[in-house]
C-alpha positions, 0 to 999 in steps of 0.5 A, a space after each residue: 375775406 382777408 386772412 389774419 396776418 395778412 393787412 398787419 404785421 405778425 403779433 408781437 413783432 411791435 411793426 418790426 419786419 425782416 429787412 428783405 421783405 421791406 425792401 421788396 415790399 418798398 420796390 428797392 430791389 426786384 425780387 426777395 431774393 436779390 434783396 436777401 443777397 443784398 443784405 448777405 452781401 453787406 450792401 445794407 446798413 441799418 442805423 450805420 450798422 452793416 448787416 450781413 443777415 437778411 433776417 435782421 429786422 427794421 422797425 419804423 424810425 430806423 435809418 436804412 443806407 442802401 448801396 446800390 451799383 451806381 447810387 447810395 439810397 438813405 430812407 427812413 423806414 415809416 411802416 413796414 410793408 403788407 405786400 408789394 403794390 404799386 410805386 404810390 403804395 411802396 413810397 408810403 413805406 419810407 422817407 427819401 433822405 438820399 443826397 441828389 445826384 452829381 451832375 454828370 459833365 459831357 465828355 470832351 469831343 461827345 456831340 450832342 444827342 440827336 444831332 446826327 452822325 460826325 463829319 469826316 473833319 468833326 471825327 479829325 478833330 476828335 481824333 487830334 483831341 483824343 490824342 491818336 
């Protein structure tokens, strides 16, 4: 038997939800709490608009800019979430408008993966081109 409140938003909310429970909900962050920090830290924006309160609220439609440590997420918001559940049920809660990825350039001298420990004249060369 399922409690009221539980599979929608709370009445009078119009499917607006607080933004650190939706990007817990949508498995943007591990925990509430990071993602309350998050949003304290100003690492979110919502519709362009930085925030620094996690209780700032998102509704469907909104743009959300999230910047994380090593990439910038961009989703609009679809639906606000009812709980955390599993990666299929979290992307029905948003749109992924995030730019791909650069592409990463090897570093001079790398080896490729999986090919073993350098020689003595490989680790010369490196060396010579490192500059030492």
């Amino acid at each position: 038997m399922s409690r009221s409140g539980d599979d929608e938003a709370p009445p009078g909310t119009g499917g607006r939800q607080r933004v650190d429970r939706w990007l817990f909900f949508a498995r943007v962050t591990k925990s509430r709490t990071l993602a309350a920090r998050l949003a304290s830290a100003g690492h979110v924006r919502i519709n362009r608009e930085k925030i620094s309160q996690p209780s700032e609220m998102v509704r469907p439609g909104d743009v959300l800019t999230i910047a994380l440590d090593r990439r910038v997420l961009v989703y609009r918001v679809l639906a606000p979430g009812t709980r955390r559940g599993p990666a299929a049920e979290a992307r029905l809660l948003y749109e992924d408008l995030s730019p791909p990825p650069a592409p990463r350039q090897p570093e001079v001298g790398m080896r490729p993966a999986g090919s073993g420990r350098p020689t003595k004249k490989e680790r010369r060369d490196r060396d010579r081109l490192a500059g030492d």
